[in-house]
DSSP file (Angstrom, degrees, kcal/mol; ACC not computed):
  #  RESIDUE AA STRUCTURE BP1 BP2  ACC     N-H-->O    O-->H-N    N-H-->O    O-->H-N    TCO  KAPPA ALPHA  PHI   PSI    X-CA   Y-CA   Z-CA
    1    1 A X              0   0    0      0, 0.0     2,-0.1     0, 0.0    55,-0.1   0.000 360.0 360.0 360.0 133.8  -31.5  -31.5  -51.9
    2    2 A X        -     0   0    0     19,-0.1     2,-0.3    34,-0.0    34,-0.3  -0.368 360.0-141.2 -47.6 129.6  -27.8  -30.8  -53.0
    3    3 A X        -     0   0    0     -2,-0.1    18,-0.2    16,-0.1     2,-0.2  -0.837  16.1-165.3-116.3 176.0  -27.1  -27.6  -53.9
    4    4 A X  E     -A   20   0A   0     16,-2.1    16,-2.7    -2,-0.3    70,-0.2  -0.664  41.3 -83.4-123.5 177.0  -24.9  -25.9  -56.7
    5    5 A X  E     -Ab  19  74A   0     68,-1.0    70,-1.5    -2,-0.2     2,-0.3  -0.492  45.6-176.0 -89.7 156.8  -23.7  -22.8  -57.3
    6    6 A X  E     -Ab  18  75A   0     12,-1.1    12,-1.4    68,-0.2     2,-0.3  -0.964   2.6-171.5-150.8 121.0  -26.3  -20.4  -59.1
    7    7 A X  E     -Ab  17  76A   0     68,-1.5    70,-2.0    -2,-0.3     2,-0.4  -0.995   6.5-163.2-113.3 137.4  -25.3  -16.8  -60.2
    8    8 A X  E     +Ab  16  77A   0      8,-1.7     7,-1.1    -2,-0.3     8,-1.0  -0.936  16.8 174.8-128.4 131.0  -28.1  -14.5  -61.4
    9    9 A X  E     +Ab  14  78A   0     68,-3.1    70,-0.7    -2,-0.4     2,-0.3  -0.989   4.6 179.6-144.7 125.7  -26.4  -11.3  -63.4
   10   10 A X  E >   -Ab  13  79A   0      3,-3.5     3,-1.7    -2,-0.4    70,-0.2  -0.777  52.7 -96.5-113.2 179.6  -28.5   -8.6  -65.3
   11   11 A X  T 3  S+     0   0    0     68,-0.6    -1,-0.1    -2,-0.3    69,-0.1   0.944 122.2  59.5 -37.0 -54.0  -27.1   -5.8  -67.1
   12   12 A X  T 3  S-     0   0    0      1,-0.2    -1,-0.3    68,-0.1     2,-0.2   0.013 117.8 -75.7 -64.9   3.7  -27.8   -3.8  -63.8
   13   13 A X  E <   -A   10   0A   0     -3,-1.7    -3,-3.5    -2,-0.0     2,-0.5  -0.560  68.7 -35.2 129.4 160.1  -26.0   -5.6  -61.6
   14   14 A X  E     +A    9   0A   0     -5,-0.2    -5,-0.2    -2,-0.2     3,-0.1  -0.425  45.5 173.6 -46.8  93.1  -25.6   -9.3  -59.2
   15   15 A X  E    S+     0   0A   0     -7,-1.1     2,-0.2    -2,-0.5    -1,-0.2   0.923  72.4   7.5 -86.7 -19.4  -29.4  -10.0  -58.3
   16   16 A X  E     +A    8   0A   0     -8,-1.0    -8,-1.7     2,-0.0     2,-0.3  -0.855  58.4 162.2-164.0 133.3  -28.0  -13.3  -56.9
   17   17 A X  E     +A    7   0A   0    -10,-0.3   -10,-0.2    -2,-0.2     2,-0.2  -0.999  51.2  64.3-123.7 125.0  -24.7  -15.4  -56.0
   18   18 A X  E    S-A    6   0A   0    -12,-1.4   -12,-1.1    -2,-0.3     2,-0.3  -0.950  81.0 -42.0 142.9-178.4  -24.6  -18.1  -53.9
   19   19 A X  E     -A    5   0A   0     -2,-0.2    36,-0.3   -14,-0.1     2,-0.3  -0.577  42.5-178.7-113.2 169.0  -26.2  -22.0  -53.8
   20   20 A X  E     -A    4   0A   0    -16,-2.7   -16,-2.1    -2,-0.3    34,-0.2  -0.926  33.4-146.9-144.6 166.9  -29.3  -23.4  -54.5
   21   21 A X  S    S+     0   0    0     32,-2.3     2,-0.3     1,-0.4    15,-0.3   0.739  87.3   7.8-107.1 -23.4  -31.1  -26.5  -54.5
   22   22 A X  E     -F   53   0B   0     31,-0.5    31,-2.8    13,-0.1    -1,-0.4  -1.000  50.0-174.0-169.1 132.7  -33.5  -25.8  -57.8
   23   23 A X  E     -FG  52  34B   0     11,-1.7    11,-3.2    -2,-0.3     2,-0.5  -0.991   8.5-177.2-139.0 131.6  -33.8  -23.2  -60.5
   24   24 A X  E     +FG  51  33B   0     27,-2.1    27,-2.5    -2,-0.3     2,-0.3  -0.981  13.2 162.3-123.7 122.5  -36.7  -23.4  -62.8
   25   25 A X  E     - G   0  32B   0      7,-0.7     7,-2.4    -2,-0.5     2,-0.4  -0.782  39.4-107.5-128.5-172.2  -37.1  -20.6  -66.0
   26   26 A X        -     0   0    0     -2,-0.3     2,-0.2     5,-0.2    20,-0.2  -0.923  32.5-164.1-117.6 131.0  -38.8  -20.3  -69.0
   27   27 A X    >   -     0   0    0     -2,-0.4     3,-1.0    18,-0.3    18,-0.3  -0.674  43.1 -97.6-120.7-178.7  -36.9  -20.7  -72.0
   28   28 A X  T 3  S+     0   0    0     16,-3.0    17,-0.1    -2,-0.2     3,-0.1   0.861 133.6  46.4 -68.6 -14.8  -37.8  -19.7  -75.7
   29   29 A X  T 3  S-     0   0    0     15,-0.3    -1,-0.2     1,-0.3    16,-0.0  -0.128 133.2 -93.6-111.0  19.0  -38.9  -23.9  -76.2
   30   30 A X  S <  S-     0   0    0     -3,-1.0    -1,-0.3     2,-0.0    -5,-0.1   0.245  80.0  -2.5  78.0-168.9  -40.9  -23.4  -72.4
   31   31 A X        -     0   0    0      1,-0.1     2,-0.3    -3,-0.1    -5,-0.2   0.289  54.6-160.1 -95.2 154.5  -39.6  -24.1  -68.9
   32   32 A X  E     -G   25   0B   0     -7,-2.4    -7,-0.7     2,-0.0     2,-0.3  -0.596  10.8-153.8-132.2 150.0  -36.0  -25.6  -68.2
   33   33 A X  E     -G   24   0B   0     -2,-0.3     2,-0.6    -9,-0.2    -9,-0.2  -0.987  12.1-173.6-139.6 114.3  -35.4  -27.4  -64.6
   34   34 A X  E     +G   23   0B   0    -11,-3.2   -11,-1.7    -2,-0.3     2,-0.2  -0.931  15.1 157.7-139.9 150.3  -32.0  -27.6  -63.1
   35   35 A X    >   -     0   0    0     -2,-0.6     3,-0.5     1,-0.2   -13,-0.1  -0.312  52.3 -49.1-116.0-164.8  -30.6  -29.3  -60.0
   36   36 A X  T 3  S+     0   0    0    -15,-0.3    -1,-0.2     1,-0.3   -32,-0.1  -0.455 125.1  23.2 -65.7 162.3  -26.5  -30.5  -58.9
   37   37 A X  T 3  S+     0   0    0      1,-0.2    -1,-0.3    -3,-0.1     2,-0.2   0.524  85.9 162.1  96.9  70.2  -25.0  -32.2  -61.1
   38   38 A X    <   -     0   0    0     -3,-0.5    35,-0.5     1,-0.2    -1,-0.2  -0.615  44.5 -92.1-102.6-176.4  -26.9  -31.0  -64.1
   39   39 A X        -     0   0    0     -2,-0.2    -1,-0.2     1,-0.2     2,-0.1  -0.364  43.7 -99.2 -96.1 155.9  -25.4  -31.5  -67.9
   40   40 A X  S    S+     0   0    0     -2,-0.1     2,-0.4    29,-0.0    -1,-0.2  -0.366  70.8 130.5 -56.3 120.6  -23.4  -28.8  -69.4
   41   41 A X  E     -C   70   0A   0     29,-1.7    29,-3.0    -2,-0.1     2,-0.3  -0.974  44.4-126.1-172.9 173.5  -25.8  -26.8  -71.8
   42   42 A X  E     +C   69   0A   0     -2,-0.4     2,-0.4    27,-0.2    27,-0.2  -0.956  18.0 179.3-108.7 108.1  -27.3  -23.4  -73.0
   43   43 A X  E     -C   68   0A   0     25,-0.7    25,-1.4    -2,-0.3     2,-0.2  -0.910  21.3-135.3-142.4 119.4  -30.4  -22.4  -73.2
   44   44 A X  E     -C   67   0A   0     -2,-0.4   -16,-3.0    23,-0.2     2,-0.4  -0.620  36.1-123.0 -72.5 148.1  -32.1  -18.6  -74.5
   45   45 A X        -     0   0    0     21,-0.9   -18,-0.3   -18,-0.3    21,-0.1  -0.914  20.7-167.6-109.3 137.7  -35.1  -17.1  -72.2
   46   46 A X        -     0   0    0     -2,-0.4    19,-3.8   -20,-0.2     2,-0.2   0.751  38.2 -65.4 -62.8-143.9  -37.7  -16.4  -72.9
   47   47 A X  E    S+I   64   0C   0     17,-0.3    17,-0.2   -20,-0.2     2,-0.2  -0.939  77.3  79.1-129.1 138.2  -40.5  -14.2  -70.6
   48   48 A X  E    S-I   63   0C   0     15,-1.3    15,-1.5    -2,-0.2     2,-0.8  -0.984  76.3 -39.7 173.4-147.0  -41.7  -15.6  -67.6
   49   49 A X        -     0   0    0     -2,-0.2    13,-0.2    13,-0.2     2,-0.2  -0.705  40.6-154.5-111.2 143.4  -41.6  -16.5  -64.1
   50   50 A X        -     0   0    0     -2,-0.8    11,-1.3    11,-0.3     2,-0.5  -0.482   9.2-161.3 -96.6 139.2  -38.3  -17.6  -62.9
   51   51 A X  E     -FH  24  60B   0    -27,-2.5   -27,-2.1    -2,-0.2     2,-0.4  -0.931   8.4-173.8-123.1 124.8  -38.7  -19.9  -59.7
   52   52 A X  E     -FH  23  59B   0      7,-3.2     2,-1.4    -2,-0.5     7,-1.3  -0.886  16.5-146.8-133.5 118.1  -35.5  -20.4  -57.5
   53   53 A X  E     +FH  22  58B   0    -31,-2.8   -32,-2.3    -2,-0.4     2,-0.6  -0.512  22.5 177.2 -92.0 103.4  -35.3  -22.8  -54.6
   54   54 A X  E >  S- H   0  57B   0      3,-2.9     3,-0.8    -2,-1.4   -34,-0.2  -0.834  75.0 -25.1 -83.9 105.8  -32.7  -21.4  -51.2
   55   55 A X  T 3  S-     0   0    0     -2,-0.6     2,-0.9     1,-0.3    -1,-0.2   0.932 129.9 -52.4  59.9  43.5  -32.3  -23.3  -47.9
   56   56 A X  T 3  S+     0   0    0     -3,-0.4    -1,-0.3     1,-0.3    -2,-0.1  -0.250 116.3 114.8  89.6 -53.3  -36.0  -24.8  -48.9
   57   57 A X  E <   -H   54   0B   0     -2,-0.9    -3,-2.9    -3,-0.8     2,-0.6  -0.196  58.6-139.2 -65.8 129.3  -37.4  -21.7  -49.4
   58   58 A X  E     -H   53   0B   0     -5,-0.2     2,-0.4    -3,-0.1    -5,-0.2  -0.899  10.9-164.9-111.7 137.6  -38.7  -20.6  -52.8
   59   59 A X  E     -H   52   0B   0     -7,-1.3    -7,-3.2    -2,-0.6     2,-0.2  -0.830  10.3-138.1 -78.7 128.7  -38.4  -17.6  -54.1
   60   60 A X  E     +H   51   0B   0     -2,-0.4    25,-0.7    -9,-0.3     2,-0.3  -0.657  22.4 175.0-119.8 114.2  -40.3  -16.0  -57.2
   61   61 A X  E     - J   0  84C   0    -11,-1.3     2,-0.5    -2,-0.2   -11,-0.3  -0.810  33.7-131.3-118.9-172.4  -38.7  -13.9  -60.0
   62   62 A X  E     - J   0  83C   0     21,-1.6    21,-2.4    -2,-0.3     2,-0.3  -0.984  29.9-169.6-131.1 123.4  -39.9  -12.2  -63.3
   63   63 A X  E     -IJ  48  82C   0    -15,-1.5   -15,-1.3    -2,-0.5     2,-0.4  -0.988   0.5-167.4-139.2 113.8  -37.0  -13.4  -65.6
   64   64 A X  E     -IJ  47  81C   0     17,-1.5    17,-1.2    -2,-0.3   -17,-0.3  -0.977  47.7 -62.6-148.7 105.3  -37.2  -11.3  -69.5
   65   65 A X  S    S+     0   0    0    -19,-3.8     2,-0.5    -2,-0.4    16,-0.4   0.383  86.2 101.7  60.6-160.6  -35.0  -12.8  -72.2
   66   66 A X  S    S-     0   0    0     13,-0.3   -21,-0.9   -21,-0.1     2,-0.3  -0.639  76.2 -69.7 112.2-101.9  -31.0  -13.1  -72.3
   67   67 A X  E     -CD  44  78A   0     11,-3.0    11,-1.3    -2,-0.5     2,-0.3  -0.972  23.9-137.2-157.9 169.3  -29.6  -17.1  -71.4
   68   68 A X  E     -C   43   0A   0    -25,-1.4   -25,-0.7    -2,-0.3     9,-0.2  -0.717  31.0-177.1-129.2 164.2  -29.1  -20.0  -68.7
   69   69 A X  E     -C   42   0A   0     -2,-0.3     7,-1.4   -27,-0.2     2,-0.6  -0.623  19.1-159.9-177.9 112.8  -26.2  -21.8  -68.7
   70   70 A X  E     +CE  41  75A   0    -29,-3.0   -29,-1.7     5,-0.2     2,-0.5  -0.777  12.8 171.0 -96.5 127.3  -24.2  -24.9  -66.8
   71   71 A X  E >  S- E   0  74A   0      3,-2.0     3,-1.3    -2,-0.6   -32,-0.1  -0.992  70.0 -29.3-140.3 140.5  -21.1  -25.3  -66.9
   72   72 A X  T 3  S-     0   0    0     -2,-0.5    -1,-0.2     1,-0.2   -33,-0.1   0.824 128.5 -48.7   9.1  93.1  -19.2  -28.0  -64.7
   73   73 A X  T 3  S+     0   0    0    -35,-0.5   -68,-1.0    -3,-0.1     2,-0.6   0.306 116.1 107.9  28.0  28.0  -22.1  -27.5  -62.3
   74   74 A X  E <   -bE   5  71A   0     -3,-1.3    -3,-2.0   -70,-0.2     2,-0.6  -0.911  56.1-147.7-108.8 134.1  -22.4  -24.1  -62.0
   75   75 A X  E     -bE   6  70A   0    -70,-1.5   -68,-1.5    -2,-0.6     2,-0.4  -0.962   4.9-159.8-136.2 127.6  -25.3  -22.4  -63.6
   76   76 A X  E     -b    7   0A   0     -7,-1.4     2,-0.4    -2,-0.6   -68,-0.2  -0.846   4.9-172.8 -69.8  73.1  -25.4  -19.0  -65.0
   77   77 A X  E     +b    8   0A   0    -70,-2.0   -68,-3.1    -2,-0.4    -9,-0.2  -0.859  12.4 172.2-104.2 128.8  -28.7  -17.2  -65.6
   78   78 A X  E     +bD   9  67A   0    -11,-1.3   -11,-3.0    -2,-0.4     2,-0.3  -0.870  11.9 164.7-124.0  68.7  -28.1  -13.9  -67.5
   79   79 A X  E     -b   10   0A   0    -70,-0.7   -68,-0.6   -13,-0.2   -13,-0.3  -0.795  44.2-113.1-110.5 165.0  -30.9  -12.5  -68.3
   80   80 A X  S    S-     0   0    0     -2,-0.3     2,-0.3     1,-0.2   -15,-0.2   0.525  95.4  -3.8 -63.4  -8.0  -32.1   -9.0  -69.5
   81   81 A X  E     +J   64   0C   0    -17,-1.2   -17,-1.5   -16,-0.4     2,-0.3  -0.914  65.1 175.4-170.2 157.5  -33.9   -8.0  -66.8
   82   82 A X  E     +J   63   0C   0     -2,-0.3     2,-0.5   -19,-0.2   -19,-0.3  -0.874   1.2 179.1-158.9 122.5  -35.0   -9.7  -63.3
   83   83 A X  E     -J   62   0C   0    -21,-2.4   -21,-1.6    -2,-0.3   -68,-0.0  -0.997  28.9-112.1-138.2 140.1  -36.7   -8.4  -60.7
   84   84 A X  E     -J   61   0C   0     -2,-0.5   -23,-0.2   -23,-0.2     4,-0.1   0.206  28.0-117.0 -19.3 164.6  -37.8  -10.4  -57.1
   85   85 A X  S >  S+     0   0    0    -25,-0.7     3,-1.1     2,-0.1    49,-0.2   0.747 122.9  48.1 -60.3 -61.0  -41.2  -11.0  -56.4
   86   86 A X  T 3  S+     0   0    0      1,-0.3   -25,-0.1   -26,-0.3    48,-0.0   0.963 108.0  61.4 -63.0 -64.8  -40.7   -8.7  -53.3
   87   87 A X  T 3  S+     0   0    0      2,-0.1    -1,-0.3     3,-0.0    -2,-0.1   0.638  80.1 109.2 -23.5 -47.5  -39.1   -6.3  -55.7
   88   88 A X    <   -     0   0    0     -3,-1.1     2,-1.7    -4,-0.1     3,-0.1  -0.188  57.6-147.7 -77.1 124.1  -42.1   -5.6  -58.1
   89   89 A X     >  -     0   0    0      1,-0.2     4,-0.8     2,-0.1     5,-0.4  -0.459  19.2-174.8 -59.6  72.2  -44.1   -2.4  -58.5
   90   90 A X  H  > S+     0   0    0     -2,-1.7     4,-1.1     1,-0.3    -1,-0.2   0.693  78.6  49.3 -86.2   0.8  -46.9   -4.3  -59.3
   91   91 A X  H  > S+     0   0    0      2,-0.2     4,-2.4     3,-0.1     5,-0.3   0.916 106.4  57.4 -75.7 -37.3  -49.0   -0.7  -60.1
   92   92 A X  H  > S+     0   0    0      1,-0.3     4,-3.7     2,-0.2    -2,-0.2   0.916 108.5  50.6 -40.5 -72.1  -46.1    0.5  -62.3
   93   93 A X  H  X S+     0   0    0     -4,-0.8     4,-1.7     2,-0.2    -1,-0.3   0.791 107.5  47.6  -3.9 -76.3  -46.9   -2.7  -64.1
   94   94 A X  H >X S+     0   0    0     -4,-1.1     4,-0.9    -5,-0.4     3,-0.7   0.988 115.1  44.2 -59.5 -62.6  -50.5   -2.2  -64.5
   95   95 A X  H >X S+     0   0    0     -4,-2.4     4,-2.3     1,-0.3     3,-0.9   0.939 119.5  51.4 -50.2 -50.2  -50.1    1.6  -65.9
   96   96 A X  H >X S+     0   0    0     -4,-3.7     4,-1.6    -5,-0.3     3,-0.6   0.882 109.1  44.8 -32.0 -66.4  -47.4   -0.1  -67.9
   97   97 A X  H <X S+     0   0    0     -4,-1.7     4,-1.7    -3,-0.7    -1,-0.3   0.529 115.2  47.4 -90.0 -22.5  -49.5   -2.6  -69.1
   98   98 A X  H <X S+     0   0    0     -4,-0.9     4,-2.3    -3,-0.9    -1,-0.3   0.564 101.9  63.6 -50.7 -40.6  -52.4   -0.2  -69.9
   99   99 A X  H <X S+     0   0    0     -4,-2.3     4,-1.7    -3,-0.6    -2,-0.2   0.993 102.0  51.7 -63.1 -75.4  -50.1    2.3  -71.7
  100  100 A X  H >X S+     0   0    0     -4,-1.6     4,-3.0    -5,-0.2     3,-0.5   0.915 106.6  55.8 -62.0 -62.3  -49.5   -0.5  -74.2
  101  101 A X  H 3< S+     0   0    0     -4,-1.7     5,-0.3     1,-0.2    -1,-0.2   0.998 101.6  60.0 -18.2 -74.9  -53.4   -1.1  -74.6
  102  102 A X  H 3< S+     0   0    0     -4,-2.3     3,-0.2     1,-0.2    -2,-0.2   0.846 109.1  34.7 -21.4 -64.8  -53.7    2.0  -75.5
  103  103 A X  H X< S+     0   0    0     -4,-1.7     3,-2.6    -3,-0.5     2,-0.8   0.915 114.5  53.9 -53.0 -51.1  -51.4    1.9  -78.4
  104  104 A X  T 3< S+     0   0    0     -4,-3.0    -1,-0.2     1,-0.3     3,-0.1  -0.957 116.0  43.7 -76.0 122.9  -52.2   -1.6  -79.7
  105  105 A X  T 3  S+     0   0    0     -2,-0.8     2,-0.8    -3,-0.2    -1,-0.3  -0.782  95.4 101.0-166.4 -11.1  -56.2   -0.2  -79.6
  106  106 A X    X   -     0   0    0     -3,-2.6     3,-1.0    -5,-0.3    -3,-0.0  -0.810  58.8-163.5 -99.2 107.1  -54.7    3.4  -81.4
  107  107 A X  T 3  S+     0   0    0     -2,-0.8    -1,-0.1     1,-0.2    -4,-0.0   0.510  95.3  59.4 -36.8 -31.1  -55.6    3.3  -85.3
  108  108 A X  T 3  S+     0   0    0     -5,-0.1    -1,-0.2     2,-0.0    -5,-0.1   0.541  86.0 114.5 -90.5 -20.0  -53.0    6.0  -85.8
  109  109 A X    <   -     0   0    0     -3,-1.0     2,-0.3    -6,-0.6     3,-0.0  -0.020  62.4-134.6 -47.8 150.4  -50.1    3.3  -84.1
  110  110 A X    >>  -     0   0    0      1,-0.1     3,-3.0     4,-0.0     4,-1.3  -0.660  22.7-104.4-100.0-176.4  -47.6    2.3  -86.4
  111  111 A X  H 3> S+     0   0    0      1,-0.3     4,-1.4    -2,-0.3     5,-0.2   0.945 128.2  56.6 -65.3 -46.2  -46.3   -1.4  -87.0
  112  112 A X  H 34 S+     0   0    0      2,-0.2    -1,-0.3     3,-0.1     4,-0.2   0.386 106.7  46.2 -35.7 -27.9  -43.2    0.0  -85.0
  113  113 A X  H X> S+     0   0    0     -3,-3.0     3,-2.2     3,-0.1     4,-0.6   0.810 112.4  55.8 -83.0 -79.1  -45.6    1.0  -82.0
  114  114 A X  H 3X S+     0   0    0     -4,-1.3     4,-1.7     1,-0.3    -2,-0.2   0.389 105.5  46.0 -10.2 -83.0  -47.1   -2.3  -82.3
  115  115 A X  H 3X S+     0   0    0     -4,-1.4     4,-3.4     2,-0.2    -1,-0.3   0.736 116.0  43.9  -4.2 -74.3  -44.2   -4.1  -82.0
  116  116 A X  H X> S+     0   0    0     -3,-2.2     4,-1.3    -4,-0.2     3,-0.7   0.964 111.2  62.9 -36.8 -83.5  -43.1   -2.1  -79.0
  117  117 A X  H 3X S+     0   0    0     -4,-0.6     4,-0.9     2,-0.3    -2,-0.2   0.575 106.9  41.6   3.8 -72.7  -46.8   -2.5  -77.9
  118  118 A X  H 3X S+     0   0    0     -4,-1.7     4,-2.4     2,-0.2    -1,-0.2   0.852 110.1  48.2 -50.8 -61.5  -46.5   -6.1  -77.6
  119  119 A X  H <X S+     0   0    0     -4,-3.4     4,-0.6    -3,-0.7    -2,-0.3   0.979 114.2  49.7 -72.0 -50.2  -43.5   -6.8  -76.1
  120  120 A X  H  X S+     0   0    0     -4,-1.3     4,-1.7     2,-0.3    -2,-0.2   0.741 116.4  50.8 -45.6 -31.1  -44.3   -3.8  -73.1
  121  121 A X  H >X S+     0   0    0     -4,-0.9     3,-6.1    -5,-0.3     4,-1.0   0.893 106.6  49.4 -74.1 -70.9  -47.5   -5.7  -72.9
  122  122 A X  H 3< S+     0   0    0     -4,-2.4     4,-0.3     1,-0.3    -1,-0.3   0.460 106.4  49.0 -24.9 -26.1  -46.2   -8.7  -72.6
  123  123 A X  H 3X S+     0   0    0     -4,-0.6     4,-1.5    -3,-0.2    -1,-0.3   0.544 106.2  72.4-110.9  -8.6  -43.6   -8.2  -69.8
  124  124 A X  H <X S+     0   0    0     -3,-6.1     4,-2.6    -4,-1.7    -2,-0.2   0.932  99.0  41.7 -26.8 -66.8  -46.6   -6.5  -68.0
  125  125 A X  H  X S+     0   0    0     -4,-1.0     4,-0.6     1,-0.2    -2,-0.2   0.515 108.4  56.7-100.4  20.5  -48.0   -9.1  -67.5
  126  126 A X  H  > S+     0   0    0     -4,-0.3     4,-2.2    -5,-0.3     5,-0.2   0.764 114.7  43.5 -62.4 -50.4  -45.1  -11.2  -66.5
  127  127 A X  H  X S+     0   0    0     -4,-1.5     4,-3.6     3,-0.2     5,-0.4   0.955 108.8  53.2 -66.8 -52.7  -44.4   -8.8  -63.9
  128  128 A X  H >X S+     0   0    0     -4,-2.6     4,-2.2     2,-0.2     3,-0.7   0.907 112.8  49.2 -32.9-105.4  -47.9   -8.5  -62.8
  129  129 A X  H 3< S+     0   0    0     -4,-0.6     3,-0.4     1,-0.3    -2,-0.2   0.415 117.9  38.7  22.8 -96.1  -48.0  -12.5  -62.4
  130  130 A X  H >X S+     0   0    0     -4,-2.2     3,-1.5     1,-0.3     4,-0.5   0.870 111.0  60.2 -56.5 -68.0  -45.0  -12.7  -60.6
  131  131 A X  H << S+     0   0    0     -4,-3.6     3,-0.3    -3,-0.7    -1,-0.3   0.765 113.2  33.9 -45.6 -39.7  -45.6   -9.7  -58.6
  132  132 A X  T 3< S+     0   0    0     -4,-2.2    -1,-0.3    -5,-0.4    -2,-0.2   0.156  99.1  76.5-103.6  39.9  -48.8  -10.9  -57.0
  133  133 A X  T <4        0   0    0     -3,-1.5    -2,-0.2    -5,-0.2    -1,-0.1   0.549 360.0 360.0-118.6 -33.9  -47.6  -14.4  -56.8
  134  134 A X     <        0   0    0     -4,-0.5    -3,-0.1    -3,-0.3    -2,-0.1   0.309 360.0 360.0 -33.3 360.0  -45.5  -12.9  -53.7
């Protein structure tokens, strides 16, 4: 496969610069595929798992809201949080993802834990996923 240039930037820092043959994410309208020479466009993310293909090899992230973007064949992914496959605490996750039971299952939450509730659950089990996916 050809590859293009692919930069991956969270708040936290470069998790990756350099080329790639294939980047697949989940976008808020569900999962976006890009190769070389793909069309100029913009896209918001969603939560799920980001799949990114290097010298053949693929590699596995957990990819949590922000944007993709190409532009003259370079593609952007900015998202609000990304962590490796390798990367992932995948007990932090479970206690995470328990914590947030807790609440949505708590009578006394308000809609304001809920909320919270939901999305924490939710990027539980993104992480989980991806994290045993390794």
């Amino acid at each position: 496969m050809t590859p293009f240039p692919l930069k991956i930037v969270t708040p936290d820092g470069i998790r990756f610069d350099g080329q790639a043959e294939e980047l697949i994410v989940r976008t808020t309208t569900g999962d976006m595929g890009f190769l070389a020479g793909h069309v100029n466009c913009c896209a918001p993310l969603g939560m799920g798992r980001a799949m990114v293909i290097v010298d053949g090899v693929k590699r596995y992230g957990a990819c949590i809201g922000g944007m993709v973007s190409v532009i003259n064949g370079t593609v952007s992914l900015v998202p609000t949080t990304f962590e490796w496959a390798e990367d992932i605490d995948v007990a932090r996750a479970e206690r995470s993802y328990e914590r947030a039971q807790t609440v949505l299952h708590n009578k006394q939450s308000t809609d304001t834990d809920i909320v919270l509730a939901k999305a924490r659950l939710r990027r539980a089990l993104v992480r989980k996923s991806v994290g045993t996916s390794k």
